[in-house]
DRENLO-94991 format. One record per residue (C-alpha): chain; x, y, z. Coordinates in nm, 4 decimals. Layout:
BEGIN
+--------+----------+----------+----------+
| chaine |        X |        Y |        Z |
+--------+----------+----------+----------+
|      A |        X |        Y |        Z |
...
+--------+----------+----------+----------+
***
This chain:
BEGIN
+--------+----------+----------+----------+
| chaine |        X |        Y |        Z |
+--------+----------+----------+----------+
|      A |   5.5360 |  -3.8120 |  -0.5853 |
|      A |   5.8308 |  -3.5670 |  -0.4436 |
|      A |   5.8286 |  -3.4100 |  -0.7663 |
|      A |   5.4480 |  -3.3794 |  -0.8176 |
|      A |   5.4851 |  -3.2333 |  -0.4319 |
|      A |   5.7493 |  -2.9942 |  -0.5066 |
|      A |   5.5705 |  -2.8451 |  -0.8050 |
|      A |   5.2474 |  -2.8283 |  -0.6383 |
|      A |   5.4258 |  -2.6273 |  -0.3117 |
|      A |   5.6381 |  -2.3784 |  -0.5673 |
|      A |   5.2731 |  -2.3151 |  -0.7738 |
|      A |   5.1157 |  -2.2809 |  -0.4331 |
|      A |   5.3511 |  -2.0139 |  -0.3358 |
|      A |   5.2801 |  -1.8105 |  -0.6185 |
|      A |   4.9028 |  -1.8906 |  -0.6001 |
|      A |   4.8711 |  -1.8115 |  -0.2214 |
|      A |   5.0318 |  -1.4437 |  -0.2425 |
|      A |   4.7861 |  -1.3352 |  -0.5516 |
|      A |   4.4402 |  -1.4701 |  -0.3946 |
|      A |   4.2285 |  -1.4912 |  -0.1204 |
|      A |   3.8826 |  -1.4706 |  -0.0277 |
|      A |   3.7910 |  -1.1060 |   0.0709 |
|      A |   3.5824 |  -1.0950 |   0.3299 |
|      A |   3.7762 |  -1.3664 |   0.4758 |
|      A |   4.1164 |  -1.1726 |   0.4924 |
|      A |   4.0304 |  -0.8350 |   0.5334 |
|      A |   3.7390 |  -0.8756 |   0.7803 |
|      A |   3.8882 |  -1.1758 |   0.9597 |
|      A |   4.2560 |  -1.2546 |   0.9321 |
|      A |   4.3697 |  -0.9819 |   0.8641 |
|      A |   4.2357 |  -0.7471 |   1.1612 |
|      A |   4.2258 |  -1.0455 |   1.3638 |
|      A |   4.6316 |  -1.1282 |   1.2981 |
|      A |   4.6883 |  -0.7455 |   1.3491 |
|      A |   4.5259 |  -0.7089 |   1.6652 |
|      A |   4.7411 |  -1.0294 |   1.8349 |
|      A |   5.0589 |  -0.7194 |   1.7862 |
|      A |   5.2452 |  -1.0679 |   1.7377 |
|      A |   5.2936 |  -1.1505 |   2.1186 |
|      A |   4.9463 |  -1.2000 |   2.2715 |
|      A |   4.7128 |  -1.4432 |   2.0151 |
|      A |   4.4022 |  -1.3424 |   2.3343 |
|      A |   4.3952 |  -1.0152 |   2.1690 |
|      A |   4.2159 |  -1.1138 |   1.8625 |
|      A |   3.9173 |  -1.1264 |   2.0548 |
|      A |   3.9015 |  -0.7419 |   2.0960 |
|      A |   3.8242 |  -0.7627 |   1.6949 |
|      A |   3.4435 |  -0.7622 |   1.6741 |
|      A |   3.3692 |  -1.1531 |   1.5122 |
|      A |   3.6168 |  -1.3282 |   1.5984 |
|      A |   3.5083 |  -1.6881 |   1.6768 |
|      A |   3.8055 |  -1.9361 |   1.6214 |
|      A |   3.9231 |  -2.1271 |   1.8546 |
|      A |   4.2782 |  -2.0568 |   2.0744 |
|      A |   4.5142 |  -2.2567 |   1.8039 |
|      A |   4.4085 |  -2.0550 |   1.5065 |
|      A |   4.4600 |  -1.7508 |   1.7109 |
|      A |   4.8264 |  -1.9005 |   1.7747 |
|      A |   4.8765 |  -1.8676 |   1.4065 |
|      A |   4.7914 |  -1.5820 |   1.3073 |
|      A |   5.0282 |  -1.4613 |   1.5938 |
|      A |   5.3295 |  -1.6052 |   1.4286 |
|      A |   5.2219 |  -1.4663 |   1.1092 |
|      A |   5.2100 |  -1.1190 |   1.2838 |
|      A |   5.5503 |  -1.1700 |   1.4450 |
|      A |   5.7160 |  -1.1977 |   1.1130 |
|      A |   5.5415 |  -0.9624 |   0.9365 |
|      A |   5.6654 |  -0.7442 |   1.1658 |
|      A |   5.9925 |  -0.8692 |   1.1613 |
|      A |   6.0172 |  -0.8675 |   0.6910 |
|      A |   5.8361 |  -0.5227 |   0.7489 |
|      A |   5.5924 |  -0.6995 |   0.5590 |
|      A |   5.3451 |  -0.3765 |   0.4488 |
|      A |   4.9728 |  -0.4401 |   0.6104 |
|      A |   4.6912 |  -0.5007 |   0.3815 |
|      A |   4.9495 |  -0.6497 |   0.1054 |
|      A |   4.9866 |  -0.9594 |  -0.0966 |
|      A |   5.3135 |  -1.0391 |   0.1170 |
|      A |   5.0967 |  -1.0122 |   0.4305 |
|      A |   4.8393 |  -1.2558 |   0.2644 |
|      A |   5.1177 |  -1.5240 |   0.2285 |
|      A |   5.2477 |  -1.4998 |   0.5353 |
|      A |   4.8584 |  -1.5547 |   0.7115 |
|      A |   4.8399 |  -1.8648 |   0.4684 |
|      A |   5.1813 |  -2.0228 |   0.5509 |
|      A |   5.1092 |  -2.1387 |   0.9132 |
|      A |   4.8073 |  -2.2914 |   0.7742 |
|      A |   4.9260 |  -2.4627 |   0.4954 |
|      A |   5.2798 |  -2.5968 |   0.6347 |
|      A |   5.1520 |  -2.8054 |   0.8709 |
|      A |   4.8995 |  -2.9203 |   0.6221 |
|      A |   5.1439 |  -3.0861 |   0.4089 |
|      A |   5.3586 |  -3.1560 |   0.6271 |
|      A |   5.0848 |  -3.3826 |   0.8385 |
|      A |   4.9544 |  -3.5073 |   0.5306 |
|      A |   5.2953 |  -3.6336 |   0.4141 |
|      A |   5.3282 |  -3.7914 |   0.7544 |
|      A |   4.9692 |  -3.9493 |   0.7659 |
|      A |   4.9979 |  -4.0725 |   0.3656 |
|      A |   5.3549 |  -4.2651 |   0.4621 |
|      A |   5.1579 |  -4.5073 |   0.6648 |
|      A |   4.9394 |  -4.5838 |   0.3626 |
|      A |   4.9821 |  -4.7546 |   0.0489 |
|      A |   5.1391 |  -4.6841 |  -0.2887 |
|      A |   4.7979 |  -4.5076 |  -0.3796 |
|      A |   4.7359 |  -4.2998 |  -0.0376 |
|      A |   5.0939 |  -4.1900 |  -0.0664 |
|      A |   5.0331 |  -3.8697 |  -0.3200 |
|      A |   4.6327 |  -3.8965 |  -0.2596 |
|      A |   4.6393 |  -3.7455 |   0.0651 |
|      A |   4.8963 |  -3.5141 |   0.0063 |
|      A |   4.7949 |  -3.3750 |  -0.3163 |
|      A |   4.3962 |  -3.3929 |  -0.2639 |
|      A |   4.2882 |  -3.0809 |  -0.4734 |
|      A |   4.0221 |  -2.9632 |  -0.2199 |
|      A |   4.2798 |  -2.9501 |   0.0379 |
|      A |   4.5410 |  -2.7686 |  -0.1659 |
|      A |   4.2369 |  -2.4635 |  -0.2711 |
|      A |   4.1299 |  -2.4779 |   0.0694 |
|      A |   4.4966 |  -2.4109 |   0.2396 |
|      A |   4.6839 |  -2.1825 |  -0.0584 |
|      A |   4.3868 |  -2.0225 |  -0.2557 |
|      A |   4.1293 |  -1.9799 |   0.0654 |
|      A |   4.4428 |  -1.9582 |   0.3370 |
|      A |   4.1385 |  -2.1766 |   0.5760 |
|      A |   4.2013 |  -2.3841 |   0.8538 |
|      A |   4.0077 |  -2.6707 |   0.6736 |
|      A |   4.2780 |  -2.8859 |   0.5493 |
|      A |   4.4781 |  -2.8385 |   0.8313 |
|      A |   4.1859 |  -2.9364 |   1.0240 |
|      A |   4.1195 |  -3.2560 |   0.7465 |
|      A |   4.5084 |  -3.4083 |   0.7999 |
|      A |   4.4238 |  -3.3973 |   1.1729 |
|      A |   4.1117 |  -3.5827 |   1.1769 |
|      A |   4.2789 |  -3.8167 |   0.9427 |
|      A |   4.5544 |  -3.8990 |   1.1719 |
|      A |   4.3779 |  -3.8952 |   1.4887 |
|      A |   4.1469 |  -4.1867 |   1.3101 |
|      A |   4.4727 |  -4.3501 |   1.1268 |
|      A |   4.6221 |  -4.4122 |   1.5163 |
|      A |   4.3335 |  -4.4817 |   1.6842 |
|      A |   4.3056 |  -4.7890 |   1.4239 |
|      A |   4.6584 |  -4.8810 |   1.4636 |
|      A |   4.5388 |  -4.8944 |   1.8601 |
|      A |   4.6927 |  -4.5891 |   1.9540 |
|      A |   4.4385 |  -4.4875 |   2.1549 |
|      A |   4.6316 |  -4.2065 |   2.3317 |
|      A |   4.8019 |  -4.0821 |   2.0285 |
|      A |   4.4821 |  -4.0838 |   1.7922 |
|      A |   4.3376 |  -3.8567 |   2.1701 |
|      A |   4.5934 |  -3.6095 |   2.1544 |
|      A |   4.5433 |  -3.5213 |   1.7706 |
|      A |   4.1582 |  -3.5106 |   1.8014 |
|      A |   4.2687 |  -3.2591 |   2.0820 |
|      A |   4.4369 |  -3.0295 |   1.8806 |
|      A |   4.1686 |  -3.0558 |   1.5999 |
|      A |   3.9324 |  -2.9495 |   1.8654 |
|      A |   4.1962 |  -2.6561 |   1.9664 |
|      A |   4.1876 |  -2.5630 |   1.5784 |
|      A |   3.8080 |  -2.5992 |   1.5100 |
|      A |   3.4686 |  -2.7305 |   1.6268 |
|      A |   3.4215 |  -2.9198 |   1.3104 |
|      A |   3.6331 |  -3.1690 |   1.4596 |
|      A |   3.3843 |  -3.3061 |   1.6737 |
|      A |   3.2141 |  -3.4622 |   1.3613 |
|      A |   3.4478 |  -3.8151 |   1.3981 |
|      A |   3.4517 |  -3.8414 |   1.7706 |
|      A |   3.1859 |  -4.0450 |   1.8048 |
|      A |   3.2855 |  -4.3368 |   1.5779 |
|      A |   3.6154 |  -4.2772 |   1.7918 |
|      A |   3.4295 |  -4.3155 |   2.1060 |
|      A |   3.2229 |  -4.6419 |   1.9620 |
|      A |   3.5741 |  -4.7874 |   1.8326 |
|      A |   3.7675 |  -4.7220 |   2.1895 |
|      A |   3.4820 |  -4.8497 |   2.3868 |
|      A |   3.4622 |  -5.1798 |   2.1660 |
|      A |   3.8040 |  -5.2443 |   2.1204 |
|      A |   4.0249 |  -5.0406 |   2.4349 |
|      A |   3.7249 |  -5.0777 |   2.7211 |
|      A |   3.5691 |  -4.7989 |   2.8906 |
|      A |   3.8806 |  -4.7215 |   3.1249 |
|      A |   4.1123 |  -4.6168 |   2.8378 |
|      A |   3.8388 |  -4.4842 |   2.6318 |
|      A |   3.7996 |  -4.2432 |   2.9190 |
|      A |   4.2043 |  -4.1830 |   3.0182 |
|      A |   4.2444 |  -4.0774 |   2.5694 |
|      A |   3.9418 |  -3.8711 |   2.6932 |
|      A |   4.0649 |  -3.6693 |   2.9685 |
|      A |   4.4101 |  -3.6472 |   2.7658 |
|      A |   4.2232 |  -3.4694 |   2.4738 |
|      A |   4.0279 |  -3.2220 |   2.7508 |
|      A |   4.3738 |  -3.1764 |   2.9061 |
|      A |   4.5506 |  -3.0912 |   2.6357 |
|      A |   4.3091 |  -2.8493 |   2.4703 |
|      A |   4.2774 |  -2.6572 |   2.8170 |
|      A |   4.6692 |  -2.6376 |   2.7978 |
|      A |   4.6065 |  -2.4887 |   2.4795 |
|      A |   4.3632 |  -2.2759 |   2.5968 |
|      A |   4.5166 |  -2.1831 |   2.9587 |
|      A |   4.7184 |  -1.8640 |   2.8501 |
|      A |   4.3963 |  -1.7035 |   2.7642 |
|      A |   4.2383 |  -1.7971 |   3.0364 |
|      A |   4.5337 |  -1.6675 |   3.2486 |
|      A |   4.4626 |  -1.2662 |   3.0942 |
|      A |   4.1113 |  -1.3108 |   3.1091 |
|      A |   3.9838 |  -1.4076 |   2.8099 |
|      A |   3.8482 |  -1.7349 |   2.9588 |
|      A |   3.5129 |  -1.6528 |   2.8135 |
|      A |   3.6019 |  -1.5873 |   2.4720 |
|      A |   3.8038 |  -1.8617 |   2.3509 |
|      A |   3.5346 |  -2.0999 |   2.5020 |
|      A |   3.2637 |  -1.8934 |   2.3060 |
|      A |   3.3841 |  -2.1166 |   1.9121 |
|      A |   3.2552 |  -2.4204 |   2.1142 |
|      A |   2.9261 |  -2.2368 |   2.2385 |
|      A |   2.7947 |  -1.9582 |   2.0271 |
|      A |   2.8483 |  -2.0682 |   1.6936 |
|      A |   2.5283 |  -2.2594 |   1.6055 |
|      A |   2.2892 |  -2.0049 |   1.4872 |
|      A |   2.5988 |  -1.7428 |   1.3678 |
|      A |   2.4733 |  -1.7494 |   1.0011 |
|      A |   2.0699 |  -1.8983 |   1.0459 |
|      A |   2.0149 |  -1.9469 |   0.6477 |
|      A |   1.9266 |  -2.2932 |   0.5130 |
|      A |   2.2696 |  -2.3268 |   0.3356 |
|      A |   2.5381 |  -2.0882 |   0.3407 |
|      A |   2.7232 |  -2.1989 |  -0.0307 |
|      A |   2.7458 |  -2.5135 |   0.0077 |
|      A |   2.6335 |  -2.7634 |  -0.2716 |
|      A |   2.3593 |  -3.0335 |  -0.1244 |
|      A |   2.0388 |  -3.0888 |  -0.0859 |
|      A |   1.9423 |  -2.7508 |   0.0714 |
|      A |   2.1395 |  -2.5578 |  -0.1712 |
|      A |   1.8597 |  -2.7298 |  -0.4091 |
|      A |   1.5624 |  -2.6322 |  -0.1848 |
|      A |   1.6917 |  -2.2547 |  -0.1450 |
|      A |   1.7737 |  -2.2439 |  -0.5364 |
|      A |   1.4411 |  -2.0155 |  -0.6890 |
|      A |   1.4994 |  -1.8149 |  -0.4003 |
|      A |   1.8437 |  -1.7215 |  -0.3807 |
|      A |   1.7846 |  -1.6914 |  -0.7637 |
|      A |   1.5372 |  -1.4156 |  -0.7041 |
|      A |   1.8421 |  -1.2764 |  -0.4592 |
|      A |   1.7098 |  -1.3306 |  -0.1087 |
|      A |   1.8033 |  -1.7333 |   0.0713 |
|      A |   1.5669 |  -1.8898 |   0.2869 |
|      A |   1.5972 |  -1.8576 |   0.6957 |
|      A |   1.6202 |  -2.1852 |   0.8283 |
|      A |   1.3602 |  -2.1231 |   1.1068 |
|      A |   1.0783 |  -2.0971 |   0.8662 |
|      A |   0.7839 |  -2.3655 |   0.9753 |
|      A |   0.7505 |  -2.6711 |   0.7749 |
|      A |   0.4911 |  -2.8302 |   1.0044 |
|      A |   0.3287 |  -2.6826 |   1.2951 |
|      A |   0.7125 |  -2.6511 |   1.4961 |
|      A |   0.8962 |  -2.8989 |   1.2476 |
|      A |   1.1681 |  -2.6075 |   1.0832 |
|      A |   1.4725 |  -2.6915 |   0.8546 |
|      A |   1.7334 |  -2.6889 |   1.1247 |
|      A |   1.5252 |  -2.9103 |   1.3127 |
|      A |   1.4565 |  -3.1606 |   1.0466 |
|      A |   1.8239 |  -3.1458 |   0.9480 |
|      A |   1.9671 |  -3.2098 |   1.2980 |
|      A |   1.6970 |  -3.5298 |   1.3016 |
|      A |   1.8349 |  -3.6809 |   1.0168 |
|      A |   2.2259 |  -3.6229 |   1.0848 |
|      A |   2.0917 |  -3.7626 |   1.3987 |
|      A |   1.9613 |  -4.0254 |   1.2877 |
|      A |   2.1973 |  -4.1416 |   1.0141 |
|      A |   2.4781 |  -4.1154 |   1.2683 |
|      A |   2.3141 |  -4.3766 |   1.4879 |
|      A |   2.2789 |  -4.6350 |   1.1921 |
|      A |   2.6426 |  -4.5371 |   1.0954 |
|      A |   2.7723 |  -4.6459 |   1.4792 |
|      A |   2.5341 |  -4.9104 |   1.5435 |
|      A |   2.7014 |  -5.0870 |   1.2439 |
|      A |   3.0708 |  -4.9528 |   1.3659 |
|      A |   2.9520 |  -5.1537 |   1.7370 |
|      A |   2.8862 |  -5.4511 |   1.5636 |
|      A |   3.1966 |  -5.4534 |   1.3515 |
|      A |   3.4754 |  -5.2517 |   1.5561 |
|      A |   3.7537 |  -5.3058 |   1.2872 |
|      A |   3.9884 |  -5.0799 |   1.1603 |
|      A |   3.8152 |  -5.0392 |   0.8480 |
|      A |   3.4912 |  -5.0101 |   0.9742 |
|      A |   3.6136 |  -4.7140 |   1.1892 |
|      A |   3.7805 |  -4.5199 |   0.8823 |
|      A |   3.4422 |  -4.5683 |   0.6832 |
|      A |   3.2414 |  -4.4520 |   0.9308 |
|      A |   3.4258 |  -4.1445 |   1.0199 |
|      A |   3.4638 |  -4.0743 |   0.6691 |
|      A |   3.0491 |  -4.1217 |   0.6758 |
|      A |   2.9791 |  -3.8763 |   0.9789 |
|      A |   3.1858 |  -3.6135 |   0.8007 |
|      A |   2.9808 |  -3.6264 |   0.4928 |
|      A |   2.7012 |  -3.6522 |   0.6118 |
|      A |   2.7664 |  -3.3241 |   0.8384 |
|      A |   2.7694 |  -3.1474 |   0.4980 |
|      A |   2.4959 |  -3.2835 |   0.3448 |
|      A |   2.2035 |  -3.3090 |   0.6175 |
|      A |   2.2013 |  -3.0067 |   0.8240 |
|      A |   2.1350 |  -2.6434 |   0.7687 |
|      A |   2.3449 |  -2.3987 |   0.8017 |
|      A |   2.6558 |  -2.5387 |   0.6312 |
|      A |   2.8901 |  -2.3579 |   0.3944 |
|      A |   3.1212 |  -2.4191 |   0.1060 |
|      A |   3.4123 |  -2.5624 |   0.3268 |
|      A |   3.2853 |  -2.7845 |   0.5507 |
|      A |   3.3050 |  -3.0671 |   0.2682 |
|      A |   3.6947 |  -3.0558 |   0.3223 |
|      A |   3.7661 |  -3.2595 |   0.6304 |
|      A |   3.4853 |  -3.5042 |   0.4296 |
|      A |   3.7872 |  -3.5501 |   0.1643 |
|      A |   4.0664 |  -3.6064 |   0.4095 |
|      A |   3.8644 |  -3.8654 |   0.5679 |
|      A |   3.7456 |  -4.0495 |   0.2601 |
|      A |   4.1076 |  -4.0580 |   0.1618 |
|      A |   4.2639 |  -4.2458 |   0.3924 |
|      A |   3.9470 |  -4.4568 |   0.4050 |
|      A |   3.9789 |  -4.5095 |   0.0395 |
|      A |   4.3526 |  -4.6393 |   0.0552 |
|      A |   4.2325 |  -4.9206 |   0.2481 |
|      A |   3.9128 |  -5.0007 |   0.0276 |
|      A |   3.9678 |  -4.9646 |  -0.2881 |
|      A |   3.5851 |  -4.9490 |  -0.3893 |
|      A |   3.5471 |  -4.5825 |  -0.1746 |
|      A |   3.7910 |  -4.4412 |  -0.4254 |
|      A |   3.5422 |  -4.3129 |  -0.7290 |
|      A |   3.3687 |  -4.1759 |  -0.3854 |
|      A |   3.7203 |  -4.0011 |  -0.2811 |
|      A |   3.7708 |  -3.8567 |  -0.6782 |
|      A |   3.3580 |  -3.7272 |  -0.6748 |
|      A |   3.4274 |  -3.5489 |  -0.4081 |
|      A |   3.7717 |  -3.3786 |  -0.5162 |
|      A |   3.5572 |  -3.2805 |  -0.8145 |
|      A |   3.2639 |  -3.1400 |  -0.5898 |
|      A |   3.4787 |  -2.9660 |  -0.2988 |
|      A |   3.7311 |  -2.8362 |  -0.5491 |
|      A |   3.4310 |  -2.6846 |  -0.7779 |
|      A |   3.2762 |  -2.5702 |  -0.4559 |
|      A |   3.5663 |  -2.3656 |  -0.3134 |
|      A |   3.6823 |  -2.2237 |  -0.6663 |
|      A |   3.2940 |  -2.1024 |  -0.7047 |
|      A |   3.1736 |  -1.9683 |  -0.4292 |
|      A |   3.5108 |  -1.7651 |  -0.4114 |
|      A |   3.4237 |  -1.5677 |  -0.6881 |
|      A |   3.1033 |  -1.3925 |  -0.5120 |
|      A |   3.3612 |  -1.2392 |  -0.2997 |
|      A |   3.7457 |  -1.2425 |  -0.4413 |
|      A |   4.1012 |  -1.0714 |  -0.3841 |
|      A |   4.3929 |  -1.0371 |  -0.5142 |
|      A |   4.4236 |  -1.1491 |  -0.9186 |
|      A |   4.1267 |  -1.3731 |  -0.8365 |
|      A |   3.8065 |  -1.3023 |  -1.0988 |
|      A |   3.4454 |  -1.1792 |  -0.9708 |
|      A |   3.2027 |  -1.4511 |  -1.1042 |
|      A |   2.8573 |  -1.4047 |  -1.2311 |
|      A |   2.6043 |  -1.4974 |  -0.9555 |
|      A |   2.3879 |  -1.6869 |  -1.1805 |
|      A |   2.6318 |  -1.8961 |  -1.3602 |
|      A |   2.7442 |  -1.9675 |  -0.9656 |
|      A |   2.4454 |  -2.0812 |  -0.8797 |
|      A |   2.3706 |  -2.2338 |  -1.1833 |
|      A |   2.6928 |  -2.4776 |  -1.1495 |
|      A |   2.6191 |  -2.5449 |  -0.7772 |
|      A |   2.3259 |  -2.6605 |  -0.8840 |
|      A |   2.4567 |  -2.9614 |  -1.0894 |
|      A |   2.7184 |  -2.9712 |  -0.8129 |
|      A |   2.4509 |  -3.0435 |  -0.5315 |
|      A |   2.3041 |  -3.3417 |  -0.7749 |
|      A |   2.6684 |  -3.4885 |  -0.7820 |
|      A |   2.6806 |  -3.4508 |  -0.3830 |
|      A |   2.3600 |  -3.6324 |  -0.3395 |
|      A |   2.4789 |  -3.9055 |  -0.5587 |
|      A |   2.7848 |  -3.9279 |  -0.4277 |
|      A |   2.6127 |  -3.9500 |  -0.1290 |
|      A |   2.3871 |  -4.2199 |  -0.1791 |
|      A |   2.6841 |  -4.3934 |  -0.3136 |
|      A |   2.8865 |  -4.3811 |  -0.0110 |
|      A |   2.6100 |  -4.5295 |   0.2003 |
|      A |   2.5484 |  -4.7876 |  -0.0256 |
|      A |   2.9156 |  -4.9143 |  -0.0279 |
|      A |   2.9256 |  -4.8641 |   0.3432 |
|      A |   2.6265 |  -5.1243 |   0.4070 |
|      A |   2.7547 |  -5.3338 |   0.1078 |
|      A |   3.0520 |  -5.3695 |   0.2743 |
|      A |   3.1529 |  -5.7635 |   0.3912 |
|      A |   3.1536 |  -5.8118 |   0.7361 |
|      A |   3.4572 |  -5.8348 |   0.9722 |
|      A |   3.5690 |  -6.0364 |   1.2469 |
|      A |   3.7098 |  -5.7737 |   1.4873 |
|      A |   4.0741 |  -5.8483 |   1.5870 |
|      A |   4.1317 |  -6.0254 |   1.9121 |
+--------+----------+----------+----------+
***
């Protein structure tokens, strides 16, 4: 597995400082990392569009400090490594961490999880950062480490929204198994340390920006899908063949829209989902559920894009090392994420990375968004096939 590791970190390397996704890095990042002069992270909010949270900002910082400290040239492929590294360090080295807990199997699976790897050296995203989180904020809070599994769900709040998507089979787990008054205390520690996080830009005034990630992004990009390979991606096929996508506002039934009938059923599906976890507050239960919430946040709402499948894969990895039978689910969705990532990059790429036709893009994600659905309906089948468990005492 060391070897395998090593390899895959020496390829990524080369990989990370010849692509990237172009609007991306020289929209985003790049401005973004610019603008923090390598001292003040709060000034990335004087770029026009940025929305990430405070702890993203923190990185791109550091990768601004040492650019400026190589005389790393702006705009190159040295200055596109150096935005990836503070992403994709701590991504391996939390997944390395999170995967020693495991068994033989979720050793390397974690670890070396092919979505993660695109999303963190090809991509240079927060998403697999953001995936080894979640997973270890879930791992501790089923080894009862309630206050542990708080602080990590915390920072994955700090580093993105997305988080949120396993808190609530968090919450159903504490409540059931830790009571209500140290379900609360891992609450107020996760609040507590995210406004630590956030307190130096509330100190110069930005107080209202780096609270806008948590408020203002719903409706940022109002299509049906935005790339990403499920059921919607099927719906808004003929017409993003035809080069326009659908709006996700458009009226089904008298007020019924898209967004709102994709809200209802993530809704929905997440009550069944914790109503089970209630019942059966075991350690397994809470992996597959989490692992459930995040997958279904890709596949039932609008609005989604290409990467929001990749916290889905850290989560049905370490749910997969404990049941065995969630694995072919865990290897689908390598297949599906990786596919996803590599394909959608190519409608906008940089570096040595090749321009894709748009048709055969949409063609693939096509068959893609089949695989998701049944992969889907797989996934809830196992998780209601699954035996009961008597919760621990």
């Amino acid at each position: 597995m060391r070897v395998l590791l090593a390899v895959a970190v020496l390829l990524g390397l080369v990989v990370a400082a010849c692509t990237y996704q172009g609007f991306d890095f020289v929209a985003c990042w790049i401005p973004w990392s610019e603008a923090t002069r390598g001292t003040s992270p709060w000034l990335a909010y004087s770029v026009p569009g940025c929305n990430y949270p405070a702890l993203a900002l923190y990185a791109l910082t550091c990768s601004e400090l040492a650019r400026q400290a190589l005389h790393v040239p702006s705009h190159g492929l040295g200055q596109v490594l150096l935005i990836k590294l503070p992403f994709t360090l701590p991504y391996l080295a939390g997944a390395i961490a999170v995967a020693r807990q495991g068994t033989a199997w979720g050793r390397w699976a974690l670890p070396l999880a092919p979505p993660l790897l695109i999303n963190a050296v090809v991509w240079g995203q927060t998403d697999a950062a953001l995936a080894i989180a979640l997973a270890a904020a879930v791992s501790a809070c089923a080894r009862e480490r309630p206050y542990q599994g708080a602080a990590l769900f915390g920072l994955a709040l700090s580093l993105k929204l997305q988080a949120i998507i396993a808190i609530p089979a968090a919450l159903v787990f504490g409540l059931r198994r830790f009571g209500p008054g140290r379900t609360l205390a891992a609450c107020a520690l996760a609040l507590g340390l995210m406004a630590l996080v956030a307190l130096p830009f509330f100190v110069q005034g930005y107080a209202g920006y780096v609270l806008s990630p948590y408020f203002l992004v719903v409706d940022a990009y109002p299509a049906i899908e935005k790339n990403a390979f499920n059921g919607w991606f099927l719906v808004d096929l003929p017409f993003r063949w035809s080069g326009r996508g659908l709006a996700d506002a458009i009226a089904l039934a008298g007020p019924l829209t898209p967004k709102w009938l994709g809200l209802a059923g993530l809704a929905g599906y997440a009550a069944v989902v914790l109503a089970r976890l209630w019942r059966q507050p075991t350690p397994t239960q809470l992996k597959l559920a989490a692992a459930l919430l995040a997958f279904a946040f890709f596949m039932l709402p609008t609005q989604i894009h290409e990467r929001y499948l990749v916290p889905a894969v850290g989560l049905w990895a370490l749910a997969a090392d404990e049941l065995p039978p969630a694995r072919p689910i865990f290897w689908g969705l390598c297949i599906t994420a990786s596919l996803n990532q590599l394909l959608v990059l190519g409608f906008d790429p940089g570096g040595l990375y090749p321009s894709l036709p748009r048709h055969l893009i949409l063609a693939c994600g096509a068959v893609l968004a089949l695989a998701n659905l049944a992969l889907f309906a797989l996934a809830t089948r196992l998780a209601f096939a699954t035996p009961s468990e008597a919760p621990a005492a």
